[in-house]
N, CA, C and O atoms as a GROMACS GRO file, in nm:
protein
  404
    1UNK      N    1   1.161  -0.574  -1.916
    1UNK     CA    2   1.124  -0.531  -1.783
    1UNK      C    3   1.181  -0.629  -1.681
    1UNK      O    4   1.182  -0.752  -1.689
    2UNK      N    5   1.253  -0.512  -1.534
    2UNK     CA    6   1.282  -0.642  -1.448
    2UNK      C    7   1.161  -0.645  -1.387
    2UNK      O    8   1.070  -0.563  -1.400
    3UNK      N    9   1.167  -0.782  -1.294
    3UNK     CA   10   1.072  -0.822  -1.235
    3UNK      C   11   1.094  -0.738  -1.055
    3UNK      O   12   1.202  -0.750  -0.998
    4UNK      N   13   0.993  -0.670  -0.999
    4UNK     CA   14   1.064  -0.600  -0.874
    4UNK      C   15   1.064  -0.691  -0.774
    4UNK      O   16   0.984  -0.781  -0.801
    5UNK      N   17   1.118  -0.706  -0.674
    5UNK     CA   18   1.168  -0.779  -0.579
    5UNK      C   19   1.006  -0.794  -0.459
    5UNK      O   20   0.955  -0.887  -0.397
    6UNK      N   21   0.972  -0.630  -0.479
    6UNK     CA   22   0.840  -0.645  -0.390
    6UNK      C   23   0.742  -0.568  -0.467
    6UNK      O   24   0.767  -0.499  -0.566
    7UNK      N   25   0.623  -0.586  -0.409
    7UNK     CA   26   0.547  -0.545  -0.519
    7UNK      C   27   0.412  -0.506  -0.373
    7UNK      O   28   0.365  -0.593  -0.299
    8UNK      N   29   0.374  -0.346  -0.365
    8UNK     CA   30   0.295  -0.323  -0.305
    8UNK      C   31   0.161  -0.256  -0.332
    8UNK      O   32   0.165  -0.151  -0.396
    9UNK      N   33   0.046  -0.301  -0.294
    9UNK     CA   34  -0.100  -0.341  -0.354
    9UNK      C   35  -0.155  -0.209  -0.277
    9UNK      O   36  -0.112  -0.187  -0.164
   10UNK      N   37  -0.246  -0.124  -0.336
   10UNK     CA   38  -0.294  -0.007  -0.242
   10UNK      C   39  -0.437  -0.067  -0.280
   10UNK      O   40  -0.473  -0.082  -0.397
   11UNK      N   41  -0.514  -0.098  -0.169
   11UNK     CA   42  -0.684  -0.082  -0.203
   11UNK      C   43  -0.698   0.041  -0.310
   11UNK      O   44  -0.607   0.123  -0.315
   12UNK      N   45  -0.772   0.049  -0.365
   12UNK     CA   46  -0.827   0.176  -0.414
   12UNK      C   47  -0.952   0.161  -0.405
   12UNK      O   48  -1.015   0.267  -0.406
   13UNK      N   49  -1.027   0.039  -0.394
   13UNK     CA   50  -1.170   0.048  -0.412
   13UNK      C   51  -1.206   0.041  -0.544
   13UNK      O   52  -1.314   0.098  -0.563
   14UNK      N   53  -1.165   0.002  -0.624
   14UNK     CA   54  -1.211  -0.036  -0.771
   14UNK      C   55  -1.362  -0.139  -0.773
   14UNK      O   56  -1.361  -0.251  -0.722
   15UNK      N   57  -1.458  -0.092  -0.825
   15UNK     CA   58  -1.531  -0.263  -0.880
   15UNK      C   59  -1.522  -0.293  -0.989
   15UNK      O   60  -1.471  -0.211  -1.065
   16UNK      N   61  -1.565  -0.418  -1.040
   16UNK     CA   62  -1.605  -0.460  -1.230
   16UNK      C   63  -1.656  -0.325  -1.230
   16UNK      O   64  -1.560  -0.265  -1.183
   17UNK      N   65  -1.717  -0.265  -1.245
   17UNK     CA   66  -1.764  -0.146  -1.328
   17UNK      C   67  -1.628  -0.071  -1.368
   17UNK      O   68  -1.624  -0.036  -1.486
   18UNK      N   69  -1.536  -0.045  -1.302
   18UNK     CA   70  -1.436   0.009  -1.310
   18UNK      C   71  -1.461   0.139  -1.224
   18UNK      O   72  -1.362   0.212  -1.235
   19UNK      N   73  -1.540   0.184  -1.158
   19UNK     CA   74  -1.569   0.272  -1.065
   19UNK      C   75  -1.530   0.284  -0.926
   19UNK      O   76  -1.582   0.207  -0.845
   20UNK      N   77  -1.466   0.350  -0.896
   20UNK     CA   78  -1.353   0.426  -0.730
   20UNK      C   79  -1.507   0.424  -0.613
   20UNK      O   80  -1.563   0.527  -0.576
   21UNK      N   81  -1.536   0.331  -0.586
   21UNK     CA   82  -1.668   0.380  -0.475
   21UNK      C   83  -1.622   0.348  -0.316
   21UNK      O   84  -1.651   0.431  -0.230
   22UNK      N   85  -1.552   0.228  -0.283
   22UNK     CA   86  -1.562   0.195  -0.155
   22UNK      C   87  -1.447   0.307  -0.045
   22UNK      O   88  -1.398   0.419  -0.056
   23UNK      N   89  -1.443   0.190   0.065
   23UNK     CA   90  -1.430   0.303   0.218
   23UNK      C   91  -1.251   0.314   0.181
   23UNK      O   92  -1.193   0.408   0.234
   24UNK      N   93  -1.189   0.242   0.113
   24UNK     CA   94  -1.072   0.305   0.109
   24UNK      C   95  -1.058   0.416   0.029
   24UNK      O   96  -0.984   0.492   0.091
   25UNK      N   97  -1.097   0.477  -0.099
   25UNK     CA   98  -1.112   0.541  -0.177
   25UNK      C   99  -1.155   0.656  -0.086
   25UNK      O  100  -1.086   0.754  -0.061
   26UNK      N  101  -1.248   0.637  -0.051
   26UNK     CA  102  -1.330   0.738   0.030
   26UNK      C  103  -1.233   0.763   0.171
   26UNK      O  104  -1.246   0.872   0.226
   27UNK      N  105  -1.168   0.696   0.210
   27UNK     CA  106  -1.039   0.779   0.296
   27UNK      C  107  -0.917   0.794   0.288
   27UNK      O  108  -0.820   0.786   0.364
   28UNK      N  109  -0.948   0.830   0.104
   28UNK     CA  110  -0.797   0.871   0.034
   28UNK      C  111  -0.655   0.798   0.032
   28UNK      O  112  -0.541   0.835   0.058
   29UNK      N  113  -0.711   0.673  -0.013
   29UNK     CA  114  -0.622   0.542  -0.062
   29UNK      C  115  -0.585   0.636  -0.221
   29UNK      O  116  -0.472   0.684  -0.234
   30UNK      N  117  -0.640   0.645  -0.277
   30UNK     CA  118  -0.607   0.710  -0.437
   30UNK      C  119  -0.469   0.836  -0.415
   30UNK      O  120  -0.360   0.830  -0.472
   31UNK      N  121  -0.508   0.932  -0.328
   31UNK     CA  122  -0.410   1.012  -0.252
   31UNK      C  123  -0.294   0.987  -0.242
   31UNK      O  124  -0.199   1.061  -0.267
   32UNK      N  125  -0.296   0.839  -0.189
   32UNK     CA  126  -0.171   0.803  -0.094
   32UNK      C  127  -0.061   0.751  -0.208
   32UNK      O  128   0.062   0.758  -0.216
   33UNK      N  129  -0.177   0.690  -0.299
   33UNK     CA  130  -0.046   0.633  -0.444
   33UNK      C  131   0.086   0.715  -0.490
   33UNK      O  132   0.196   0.671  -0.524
   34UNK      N  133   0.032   0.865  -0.479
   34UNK     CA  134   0.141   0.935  -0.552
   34UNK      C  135   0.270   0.954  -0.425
   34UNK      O  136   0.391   0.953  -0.452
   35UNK      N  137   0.223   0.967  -0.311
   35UNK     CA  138   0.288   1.005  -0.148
   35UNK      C  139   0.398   0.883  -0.194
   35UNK      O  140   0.512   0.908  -0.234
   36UNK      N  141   0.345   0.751  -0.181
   36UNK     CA  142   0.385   0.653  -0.203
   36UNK      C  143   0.514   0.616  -0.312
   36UNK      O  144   0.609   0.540  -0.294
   37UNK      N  145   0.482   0.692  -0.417
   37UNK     CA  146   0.584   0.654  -0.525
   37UNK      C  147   0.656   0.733  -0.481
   37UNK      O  148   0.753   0.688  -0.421
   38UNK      N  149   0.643   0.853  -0.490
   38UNK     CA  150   0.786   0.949  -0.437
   38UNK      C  151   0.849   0.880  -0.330
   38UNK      O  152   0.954   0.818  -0.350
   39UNK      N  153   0.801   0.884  -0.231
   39UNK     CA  154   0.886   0.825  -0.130
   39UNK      C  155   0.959   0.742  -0.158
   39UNK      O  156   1.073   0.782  -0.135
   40UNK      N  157   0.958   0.610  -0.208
   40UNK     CA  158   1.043   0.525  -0.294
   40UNK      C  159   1.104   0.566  -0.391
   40UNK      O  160   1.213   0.513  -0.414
   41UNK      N  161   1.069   0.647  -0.458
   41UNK     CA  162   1.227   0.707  -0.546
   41UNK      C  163   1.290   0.787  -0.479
   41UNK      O  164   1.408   0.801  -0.510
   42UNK      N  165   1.240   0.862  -0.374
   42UNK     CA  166   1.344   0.949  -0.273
   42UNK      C  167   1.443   0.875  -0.234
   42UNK      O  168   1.559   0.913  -0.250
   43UNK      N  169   1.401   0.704  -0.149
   43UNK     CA  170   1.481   0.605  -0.100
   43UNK      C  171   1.534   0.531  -0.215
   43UNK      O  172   1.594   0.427  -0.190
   44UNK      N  173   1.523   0.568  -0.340
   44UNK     CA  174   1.616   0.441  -0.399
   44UNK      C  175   1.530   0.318  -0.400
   44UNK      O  176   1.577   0.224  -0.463
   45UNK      N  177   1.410   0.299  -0.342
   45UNK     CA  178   1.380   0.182  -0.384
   45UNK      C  179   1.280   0.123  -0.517
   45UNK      O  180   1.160   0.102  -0.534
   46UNK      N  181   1.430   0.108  -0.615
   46UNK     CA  182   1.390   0.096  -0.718
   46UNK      C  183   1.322  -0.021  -0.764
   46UNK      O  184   1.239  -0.012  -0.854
   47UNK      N  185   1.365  -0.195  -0.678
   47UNK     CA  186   1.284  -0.280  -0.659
   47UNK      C  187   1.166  -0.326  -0.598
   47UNK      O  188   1.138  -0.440  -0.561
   48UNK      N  189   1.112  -0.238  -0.592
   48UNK     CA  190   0.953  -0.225  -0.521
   48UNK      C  191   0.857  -0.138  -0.636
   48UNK      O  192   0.913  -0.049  -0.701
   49UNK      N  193   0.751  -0.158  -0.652
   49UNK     CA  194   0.620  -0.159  -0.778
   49UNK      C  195   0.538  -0.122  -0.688
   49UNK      O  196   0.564  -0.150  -0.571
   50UNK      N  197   0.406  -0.042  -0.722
   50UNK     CA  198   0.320   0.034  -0.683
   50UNK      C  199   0.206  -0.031  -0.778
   50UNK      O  200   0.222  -0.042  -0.899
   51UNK      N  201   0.081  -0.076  -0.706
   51UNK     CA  202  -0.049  -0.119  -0.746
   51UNK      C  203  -0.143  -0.061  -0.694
   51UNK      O  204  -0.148  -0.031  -0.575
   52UNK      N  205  -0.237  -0.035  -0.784
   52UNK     CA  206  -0.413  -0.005  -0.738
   52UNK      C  207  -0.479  -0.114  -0.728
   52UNK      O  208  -0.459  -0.190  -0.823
   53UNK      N  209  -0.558  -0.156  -0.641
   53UNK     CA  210  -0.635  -0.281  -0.679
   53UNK      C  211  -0.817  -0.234  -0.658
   53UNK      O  212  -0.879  -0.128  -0.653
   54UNK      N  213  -0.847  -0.363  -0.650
   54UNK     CA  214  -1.003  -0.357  -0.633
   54UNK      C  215  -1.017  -0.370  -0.510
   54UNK      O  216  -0.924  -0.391  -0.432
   55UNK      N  217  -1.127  -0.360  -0.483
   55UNK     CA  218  -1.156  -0.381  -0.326
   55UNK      C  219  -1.111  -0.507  -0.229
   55UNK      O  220  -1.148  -0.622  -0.253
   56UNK      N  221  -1.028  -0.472  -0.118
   56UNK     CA  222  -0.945  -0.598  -0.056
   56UNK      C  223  -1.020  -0.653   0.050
   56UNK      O  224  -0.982  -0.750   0.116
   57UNK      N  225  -1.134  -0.588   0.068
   57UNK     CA  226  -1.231  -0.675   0.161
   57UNK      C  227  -1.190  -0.635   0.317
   57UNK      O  228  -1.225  -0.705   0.412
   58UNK      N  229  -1.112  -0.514   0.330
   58UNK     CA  230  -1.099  -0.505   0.491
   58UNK      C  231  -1.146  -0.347   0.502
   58UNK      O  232  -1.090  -0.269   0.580
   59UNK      N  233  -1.238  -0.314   0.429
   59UNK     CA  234  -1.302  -0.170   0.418
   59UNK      C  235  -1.252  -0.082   0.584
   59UNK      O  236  -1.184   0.020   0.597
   60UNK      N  237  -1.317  -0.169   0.692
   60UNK     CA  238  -1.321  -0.112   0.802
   60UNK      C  239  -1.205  -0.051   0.856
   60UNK      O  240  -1.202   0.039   0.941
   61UNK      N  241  -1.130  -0.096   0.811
   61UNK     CA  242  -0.962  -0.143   0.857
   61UNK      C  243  -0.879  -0.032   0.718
   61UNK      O  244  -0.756  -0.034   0.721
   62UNK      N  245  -0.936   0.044   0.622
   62UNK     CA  246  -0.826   0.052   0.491
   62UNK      C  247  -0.797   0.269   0.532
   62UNK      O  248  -0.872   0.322   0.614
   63UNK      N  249  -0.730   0.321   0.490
   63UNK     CA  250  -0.693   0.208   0.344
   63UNK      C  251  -0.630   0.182   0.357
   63UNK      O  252  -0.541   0.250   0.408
   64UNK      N  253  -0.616   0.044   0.320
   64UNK     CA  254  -0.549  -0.111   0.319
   64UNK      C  255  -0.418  -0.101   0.194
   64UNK      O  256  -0.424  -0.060   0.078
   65UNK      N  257  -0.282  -0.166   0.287
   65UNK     CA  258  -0.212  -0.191   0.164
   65UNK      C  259  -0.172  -0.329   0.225
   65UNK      O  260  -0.205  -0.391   0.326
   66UNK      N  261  -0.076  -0.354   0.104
   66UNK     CA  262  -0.065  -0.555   0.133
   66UNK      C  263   0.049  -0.534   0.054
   66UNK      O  264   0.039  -0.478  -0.056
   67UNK      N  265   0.171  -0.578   0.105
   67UNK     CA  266   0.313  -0.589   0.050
   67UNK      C  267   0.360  -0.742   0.022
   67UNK      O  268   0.381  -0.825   0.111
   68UNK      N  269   0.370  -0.763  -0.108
   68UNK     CA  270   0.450  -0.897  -0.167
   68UNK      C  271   0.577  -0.932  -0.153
   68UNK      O  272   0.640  -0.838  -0.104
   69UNK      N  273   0.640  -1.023  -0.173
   69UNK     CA  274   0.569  -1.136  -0.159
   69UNK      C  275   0.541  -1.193  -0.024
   69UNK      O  276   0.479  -1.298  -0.008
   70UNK      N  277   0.593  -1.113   0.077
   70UNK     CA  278   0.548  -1.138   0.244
   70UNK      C  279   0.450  -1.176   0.256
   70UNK      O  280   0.444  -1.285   0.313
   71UNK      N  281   0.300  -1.104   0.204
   71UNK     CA  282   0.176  -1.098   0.196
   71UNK      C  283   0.152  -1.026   0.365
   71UNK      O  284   0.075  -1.070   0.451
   72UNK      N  285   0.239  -0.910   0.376
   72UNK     CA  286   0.203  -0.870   0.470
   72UNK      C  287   0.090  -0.756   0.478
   72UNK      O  288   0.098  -0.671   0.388
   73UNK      N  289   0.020  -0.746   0.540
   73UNK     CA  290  -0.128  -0.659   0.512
   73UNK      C  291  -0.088  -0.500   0.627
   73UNK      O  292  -0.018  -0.518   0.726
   74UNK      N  293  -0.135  -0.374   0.599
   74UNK     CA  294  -0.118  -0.288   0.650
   74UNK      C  295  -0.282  -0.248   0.665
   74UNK      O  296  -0.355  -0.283   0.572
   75UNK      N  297  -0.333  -0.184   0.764
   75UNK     CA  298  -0.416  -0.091   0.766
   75UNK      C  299  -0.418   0.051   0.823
   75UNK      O  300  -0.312   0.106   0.854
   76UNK      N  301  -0.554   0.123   0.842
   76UNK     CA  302  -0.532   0.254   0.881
   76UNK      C  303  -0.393   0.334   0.791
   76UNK      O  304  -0.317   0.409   0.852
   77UNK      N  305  -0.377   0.306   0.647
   77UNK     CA  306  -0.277   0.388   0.644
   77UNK      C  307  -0.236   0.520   0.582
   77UNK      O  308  -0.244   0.534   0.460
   78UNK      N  309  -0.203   0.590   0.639
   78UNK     CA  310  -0.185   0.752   0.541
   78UNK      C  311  -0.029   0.773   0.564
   78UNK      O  312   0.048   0.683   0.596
   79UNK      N  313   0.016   0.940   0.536
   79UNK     CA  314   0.150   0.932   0.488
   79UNK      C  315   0.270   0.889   0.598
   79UNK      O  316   0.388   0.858   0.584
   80UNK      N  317   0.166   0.905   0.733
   80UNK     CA  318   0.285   0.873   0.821
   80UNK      C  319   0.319   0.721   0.823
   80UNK      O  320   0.434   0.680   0.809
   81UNK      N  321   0.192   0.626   0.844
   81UNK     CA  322   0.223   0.505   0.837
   81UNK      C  323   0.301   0.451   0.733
   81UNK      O  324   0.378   0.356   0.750
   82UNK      N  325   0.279   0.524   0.596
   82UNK     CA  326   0.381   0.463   0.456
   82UNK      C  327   0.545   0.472   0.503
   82UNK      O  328   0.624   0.380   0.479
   83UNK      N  329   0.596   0.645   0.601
   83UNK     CA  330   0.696   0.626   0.586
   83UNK      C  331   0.755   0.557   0.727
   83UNK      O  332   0.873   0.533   0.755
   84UNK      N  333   0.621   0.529   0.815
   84UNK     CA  334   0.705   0.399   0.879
   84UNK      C  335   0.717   0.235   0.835
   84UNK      O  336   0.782   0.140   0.877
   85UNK      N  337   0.652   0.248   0.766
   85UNK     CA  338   0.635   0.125   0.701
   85UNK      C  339   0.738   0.077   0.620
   85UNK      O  340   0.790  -0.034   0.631
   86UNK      N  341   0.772   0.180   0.522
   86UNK     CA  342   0.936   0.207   0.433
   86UNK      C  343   1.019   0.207   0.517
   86UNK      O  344   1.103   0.123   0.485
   87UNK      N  345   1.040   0.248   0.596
   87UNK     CA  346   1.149   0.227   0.717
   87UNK      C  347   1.153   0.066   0.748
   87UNK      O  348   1.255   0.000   0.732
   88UNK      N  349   1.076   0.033   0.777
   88UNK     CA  350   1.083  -0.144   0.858
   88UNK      C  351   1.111  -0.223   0.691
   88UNK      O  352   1.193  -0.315   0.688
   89UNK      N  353   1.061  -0.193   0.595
   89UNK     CA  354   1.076  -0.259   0.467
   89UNK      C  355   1.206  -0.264   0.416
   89UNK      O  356   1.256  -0.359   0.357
   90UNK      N  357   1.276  -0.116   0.451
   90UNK     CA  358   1.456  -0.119   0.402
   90UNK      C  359   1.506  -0.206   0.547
   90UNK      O  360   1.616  -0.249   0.512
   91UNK      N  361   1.491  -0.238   0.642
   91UNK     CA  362   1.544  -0.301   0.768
   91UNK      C  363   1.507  -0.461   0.718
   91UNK      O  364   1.580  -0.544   0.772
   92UNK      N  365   1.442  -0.500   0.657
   92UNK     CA  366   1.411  -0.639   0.657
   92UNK      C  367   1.299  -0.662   0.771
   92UNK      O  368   1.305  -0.780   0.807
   93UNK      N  369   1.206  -0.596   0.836
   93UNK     CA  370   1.121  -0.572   0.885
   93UNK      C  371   0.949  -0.549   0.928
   93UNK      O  372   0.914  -0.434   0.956
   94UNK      N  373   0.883  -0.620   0.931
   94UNK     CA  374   0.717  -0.582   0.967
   94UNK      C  375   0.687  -0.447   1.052
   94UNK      O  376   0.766  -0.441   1.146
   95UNK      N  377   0.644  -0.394   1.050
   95UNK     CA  378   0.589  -0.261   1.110
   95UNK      C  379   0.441  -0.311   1.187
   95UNK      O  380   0.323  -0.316   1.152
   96UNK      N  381   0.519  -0.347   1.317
   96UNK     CA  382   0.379  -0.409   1.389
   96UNK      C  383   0.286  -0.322   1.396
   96UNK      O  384   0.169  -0.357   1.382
   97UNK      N  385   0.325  -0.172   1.421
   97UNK     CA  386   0.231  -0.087   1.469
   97UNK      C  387   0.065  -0.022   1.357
   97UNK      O  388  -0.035   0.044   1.386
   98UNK      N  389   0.126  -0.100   1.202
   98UNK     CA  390  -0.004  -0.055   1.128
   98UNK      C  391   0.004  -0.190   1.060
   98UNK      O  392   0.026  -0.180   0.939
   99UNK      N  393  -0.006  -0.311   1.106
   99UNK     CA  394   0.026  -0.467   1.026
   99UNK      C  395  -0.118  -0.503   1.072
   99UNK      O  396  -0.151  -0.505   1.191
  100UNK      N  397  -0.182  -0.526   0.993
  100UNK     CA  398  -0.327  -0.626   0.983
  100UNK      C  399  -0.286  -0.807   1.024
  100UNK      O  400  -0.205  -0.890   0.983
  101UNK      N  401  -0.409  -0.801   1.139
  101UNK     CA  402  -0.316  -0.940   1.170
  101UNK      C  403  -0.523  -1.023   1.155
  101UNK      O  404  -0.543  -1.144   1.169
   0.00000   0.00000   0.00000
């Protein structure tokens, strides 16, 4: 396996139980995973990885993604924000307009 260049984290709301309960889940962070992968194989971006995680602690703010190794944080995001977000990511770019500061 190569190692991908970036590597992007979707809240899902996971806990130790292994159970989908919190506010990203609940405003269709799980949804957005698949939106997400396509779009990157549409663009070719074959060095970028797709994660579920556990709860990222910005409930209010999600669903939350967080792009490596920048550690840049996104909120509010659904399909439009992903494909502006992919846009500023092939530019070498932050996407101020959904960036958790």
């Amino acid at each position: 396996m190569e190692k991908p260049e970036k590597h992007i984290l979707v809240c899902a709301s996971f806990r130790v139980s292994g159970d989908a309960q919190g506010a990203c889940r609940k405003k269709g962070a799980t949804d957005l995973l698949g939106y997400l992968e396509g779009e990157l194989a549409d663009r070719g971006m074959d060095g970028v990885t797709v994660s579920s995680t556990a709860c990222l602690k910005a409930c209010d703010r999600g669903p939350v993604m967080v792009i490596h190794p920048e550690n840049t944080w996104y909120g509010k995001v659904n399909e439009e924000a992903i494909d502006s977000i992919l846009d500023c990511l092939e530019e070498g770019k932050v996407c101020e307009e959904y960036e958790l500061k």
